[in-house]
C-alpha positions in Angstrom: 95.7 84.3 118.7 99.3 85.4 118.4 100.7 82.9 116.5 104.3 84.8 115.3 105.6 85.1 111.9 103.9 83.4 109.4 106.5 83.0 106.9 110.1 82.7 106.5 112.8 85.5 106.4 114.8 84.5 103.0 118.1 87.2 103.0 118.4 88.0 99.4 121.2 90.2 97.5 120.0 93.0 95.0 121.2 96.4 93.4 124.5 97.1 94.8 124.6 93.8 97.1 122.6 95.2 99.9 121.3 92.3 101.5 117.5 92.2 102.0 114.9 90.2 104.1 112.4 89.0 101.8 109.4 86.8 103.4 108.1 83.8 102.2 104.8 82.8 103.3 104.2 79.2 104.9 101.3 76.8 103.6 97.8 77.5 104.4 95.5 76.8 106.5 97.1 78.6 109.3 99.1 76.6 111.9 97.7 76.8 114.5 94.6 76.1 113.0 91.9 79.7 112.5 89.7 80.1 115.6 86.1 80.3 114.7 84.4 81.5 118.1 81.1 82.7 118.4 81.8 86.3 117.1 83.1 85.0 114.3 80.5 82.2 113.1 78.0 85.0 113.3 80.2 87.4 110.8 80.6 84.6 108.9 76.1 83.7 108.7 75.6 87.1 108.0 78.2 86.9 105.1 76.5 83.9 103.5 72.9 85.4 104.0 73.9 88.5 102.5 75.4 87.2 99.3 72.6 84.7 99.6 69.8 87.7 99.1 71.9 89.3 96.7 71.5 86.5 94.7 68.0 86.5 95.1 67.3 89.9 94.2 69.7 89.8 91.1 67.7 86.6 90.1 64.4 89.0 89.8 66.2 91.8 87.5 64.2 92.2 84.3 67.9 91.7 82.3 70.9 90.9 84.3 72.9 91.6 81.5 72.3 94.5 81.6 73.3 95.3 85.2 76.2 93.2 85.2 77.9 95.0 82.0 78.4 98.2 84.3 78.8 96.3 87.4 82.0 94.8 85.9 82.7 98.3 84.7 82.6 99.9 87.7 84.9 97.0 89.7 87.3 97.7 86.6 87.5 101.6 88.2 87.6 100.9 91.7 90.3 98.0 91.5 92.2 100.5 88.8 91.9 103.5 91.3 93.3 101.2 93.9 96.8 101.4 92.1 96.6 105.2 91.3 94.6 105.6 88.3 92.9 108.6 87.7 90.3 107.4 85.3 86.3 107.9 86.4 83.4 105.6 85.2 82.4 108.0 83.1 86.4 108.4 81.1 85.7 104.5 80.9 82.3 104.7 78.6 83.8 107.7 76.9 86.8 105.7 75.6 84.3 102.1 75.0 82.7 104.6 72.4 86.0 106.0 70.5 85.6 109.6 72.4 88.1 111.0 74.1 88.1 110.8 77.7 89.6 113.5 80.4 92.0 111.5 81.7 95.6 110.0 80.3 95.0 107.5 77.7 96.7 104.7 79.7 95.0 105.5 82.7 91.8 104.4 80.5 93.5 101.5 78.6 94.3 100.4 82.3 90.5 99.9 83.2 89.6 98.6 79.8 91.7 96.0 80.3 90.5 94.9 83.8 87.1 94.7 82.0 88.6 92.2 79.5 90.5 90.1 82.5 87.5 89.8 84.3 85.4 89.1 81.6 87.7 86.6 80.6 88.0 84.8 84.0 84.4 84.7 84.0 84.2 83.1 81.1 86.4 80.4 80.9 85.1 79.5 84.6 81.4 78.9 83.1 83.2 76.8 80.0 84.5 74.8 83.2 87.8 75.6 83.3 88.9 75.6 87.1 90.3 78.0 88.9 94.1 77.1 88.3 97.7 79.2 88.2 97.3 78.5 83.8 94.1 80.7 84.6 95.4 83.0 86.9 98.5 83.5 84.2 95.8 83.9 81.5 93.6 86.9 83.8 96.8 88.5 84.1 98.1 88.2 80.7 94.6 89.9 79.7 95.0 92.3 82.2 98.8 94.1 80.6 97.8 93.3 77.2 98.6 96.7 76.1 99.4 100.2 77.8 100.8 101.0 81.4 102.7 97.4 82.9 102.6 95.5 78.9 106.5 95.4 79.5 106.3 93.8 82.8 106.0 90.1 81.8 102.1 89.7 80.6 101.1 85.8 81.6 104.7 85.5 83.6 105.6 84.4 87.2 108.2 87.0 87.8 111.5 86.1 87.5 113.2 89.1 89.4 112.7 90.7 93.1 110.0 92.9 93.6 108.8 95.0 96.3 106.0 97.2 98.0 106.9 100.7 99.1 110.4 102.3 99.0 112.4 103.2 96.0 114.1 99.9 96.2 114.0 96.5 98.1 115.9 97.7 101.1 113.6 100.6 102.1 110.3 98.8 101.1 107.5 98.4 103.3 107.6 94.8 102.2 109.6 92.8 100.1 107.7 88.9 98.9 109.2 86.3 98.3 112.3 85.6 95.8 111.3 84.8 92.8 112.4 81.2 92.7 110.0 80.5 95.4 107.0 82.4 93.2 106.1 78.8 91.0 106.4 76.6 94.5 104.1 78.7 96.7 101.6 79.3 93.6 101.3 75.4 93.8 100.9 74.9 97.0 98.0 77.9 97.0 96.8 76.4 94.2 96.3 72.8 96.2 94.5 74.6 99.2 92.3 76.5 96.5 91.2 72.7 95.3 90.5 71.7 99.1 94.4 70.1 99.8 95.4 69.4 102.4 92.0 70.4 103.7 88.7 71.5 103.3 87.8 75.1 104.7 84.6 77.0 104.6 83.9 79.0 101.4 84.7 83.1 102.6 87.0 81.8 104.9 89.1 79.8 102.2 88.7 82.6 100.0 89.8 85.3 102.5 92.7 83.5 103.5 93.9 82.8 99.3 93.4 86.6 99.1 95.7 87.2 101.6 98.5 85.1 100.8 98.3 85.7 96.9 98.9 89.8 98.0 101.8 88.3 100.3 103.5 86.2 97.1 103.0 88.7 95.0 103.7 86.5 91.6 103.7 89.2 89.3 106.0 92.2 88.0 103.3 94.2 88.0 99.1 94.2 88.5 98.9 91.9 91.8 96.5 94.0 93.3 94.1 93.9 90.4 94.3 90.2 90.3 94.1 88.9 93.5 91.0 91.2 93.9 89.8 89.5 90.5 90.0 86.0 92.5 87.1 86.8 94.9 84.2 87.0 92.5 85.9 84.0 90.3 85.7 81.7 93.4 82.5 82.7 94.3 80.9 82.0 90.5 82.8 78.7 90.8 81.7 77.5 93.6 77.8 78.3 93.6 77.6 81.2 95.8 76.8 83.7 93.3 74.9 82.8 89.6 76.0 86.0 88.0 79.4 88.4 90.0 77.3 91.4 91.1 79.8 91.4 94.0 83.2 92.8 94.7 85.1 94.2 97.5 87.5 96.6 96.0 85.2 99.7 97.0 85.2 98.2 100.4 89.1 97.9 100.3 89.4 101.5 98.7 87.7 102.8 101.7 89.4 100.8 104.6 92.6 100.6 102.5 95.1 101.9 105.4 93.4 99.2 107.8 93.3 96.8 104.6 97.3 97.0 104.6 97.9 96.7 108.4 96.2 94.1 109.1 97.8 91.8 105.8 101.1 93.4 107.2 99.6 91.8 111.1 98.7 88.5 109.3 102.7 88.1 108.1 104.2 89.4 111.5 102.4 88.5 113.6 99.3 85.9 112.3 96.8 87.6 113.0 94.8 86.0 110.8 90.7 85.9 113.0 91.5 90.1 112.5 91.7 89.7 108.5 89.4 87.2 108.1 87.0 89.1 110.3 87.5 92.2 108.2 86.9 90.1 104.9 84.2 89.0 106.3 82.8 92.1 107.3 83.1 93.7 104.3 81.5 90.6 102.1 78.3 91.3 104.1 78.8 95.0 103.7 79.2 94.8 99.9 76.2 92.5 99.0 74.0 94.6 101.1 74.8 97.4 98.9 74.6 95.4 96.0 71.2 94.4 96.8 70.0 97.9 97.9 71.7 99.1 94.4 69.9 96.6 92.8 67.0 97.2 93.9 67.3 101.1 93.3 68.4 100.5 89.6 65.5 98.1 89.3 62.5 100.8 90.6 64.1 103.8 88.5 63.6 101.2 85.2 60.3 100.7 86.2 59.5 103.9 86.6 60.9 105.1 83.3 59.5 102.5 81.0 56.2 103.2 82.4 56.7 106.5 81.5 58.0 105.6 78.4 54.9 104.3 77.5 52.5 106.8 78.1 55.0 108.7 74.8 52.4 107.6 71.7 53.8 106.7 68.5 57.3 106.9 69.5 57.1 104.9 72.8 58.1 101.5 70.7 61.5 103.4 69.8 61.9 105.3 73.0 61.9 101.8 75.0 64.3 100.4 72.5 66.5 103.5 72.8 66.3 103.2 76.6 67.0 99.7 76.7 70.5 100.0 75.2 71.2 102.8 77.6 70.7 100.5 80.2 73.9 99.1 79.4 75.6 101.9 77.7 74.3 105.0 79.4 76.6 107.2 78.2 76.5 107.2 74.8 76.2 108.7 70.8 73.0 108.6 68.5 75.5 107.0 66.2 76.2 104.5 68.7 72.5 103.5 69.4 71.7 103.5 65.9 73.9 100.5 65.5 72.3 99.1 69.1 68.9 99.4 68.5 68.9 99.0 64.3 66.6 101.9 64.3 66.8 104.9 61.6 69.4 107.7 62.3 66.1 109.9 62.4 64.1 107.5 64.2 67.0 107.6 67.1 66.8 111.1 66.8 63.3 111.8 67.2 63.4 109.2 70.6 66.6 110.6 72.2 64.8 114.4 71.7 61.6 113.1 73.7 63.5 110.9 76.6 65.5 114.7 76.9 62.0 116.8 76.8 61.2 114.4 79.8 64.5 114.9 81.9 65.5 111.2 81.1 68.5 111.7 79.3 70.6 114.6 79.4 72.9 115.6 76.6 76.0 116.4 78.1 78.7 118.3 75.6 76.8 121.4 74.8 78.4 120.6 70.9 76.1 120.9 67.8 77.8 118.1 66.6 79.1 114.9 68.2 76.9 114.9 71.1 76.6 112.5 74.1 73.8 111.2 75.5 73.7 110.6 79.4 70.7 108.3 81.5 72.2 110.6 84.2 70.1 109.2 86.9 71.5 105.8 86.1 75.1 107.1 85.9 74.8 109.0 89.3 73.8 105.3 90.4 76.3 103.4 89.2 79.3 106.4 90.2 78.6 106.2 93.8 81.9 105.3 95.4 84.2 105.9 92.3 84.7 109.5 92.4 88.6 110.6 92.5 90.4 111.1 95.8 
């Protein structure tokens, strides 16, 4: 449906008094109200049933903690490489366990903070906190604790004119809202998050919130990173998924040129079936991969405790030692000693037989300082998160 503009042209003065266009975004839902036709009712069941199995599956995982600590790790890399970071999954682990990772340090406090947002999010959701601009302040206050954007208003509605693009607001590929509008259109996002004026199906609502957060833009700095952070958070709160093992930022690192257009097509010209479509499309996409990642992860466990087993007297500390690199599998003996609570020598002797078997690969070629890699695991986990 071509619906026009979905906003409001606000001219705005900046550097030099070159007089601007900024947009400001009109209440949601969409006026006229979103078409759901055929097509899109059936993007929108196979949505639901996929996230639907992918909660199934994950409810089956021996230890879901264990999955979920490097599923949140790898979303921190994805969303991070999103804005230009260089840093890999692995550079994250590295720098979890005080080594030095190949990349620029900020580039790795980036991620490590994304891990702490989201964790954060996550948590204060399951004390019952709901989903509210105090909590979206708080994720994004977590998010520039320290390093790269720290000086850019941690916690803060912006209180200056931003922009995408361009070297300044009058060559930008978009320019948001001024920033005395920010705190009005957060409020009035923050009503249709809560079902006001009306209620909207789950993806849908949550599609269209992603959208217009990008488009508001509230934030100096880290906008992307949060509004990607709001998908899981809505979907934990409202039942979909028990545990996030979904996100879409690898989705929107691959599409990302038709991720822009068509968020530039909702403002112009409201195009919003196309975007909603496309979220839709790649929720389905994403928890099929979960679950078939799940699954994968799942089987190779299997398979190595079994093995595990069959190791004599030091299968009890070789499936202890195994277990912890389930969530940290790239790692130090020193580092497992103080996971597991085993004996430096008793680490030692375990680590030596899980590498005689091809399970775990030392990785530095040092005498000293080694690290310890469940490489199979890692090469699991990496897919989609190598450097472009």
């Amino acid at each position: 449906m071509q619906r026009g503009s979905t906003g409001d042209y606000v001219v705005i003065s900046t550097v030099g008094d070159e007089p601007v266009r900024a947009f400001a975004p009109r209440p949601l839902p969409p006026d006229p109200p979103l078409v759901i036709d055929d097509v899109m009712r059936d993007v929108l069941d196979r949505a639901l049933l996929a996230l639907g199995r992918l909660d199934g599956v994950t409810a089956l995982l021996p230890d879901t903690r264990l999955f979920l600590y490097m599923y949140v790790r790898k979303e921190a890399v994805l969303s991070s490489q999103i804005e230009g970071t260089q840093s890999s999954l692995s550079d994250l682990l590295l720098y979890e366990i005080k080594e030095s990772p190949g990349v620029p340090l900020n580039d790795v406090v980036e991620v490590s903070n994304y891990v702490a947002a989201l964790e954060h999010g996550l948590s204060r959701c399951k004390e019952g906190f709901p989903l509210s601009n105090r909590l979206i302040r708080e994720i994004h206050e977590v998010l520039l604790q320290e390093g790269r954007g720290s000086e850019k208003s941690p916690g803060e509605f912006r209180r200056s004119q931003n922009w995408i693009g361009g070297t300044r607001p009058g060559n930008a590929v978009f320019v948001p809202p001024p920033p005395d509008r920010v705190a009005d259109l957060m409020s009035v996002l923050e009503l249709f998050l809560h079902n006001k004026p009306e209620k909207s199906p789950l993806l849908i609502k949550v599609a269209l919130a992603h959208a217009q957060f990008e488009t508001i833009h509230p934030f100096l700095d880290g906008n992307g990173r949060v509004g990607r952070l709001l998908v899981p958070l809505l979907l934990c709160l409202e039942g979909v998924l028990t545990e996030p093992f979904f996100y879409l930022s690898l989705y929107f690192k691959t599409y990302r040129t038709r991720y822009y257009d068509l968020l530039n097509a909702v403002r112009t010209e409201g195009e919003w079936e196309a975007w909603v479509q496309f979220f839709l499309e790649g929720v389905r996409e994403m928890a099929e991969s979960a679950v078939t990642t799940a699954r994968r992860l799942a089987d190779m466990v299997a398979r190595d405790r079994t093995h595990i087993q069959q190791f004599g007297r030091l299968a009890g500390s070789s499936l202890q030692v195994h277990q912890s690199l389930q969530t940290r599998p790239l790692t130090t003996l020193a580092s497992l000693v103080t996971e597991t609570h085993l004996t430096m020598p008793t680490v030692t002797k375990a680590v030596q037989a899980l590498e005689d078997e091809g399970i775990v690969h030392e990785i530095t070629g040092r005498r000293r300082g080694r690290i310890y890699s469940y490489r199979e695991y890692m090469d699991i986990m990496s897919e989609g998160t190598a450097l472009q």
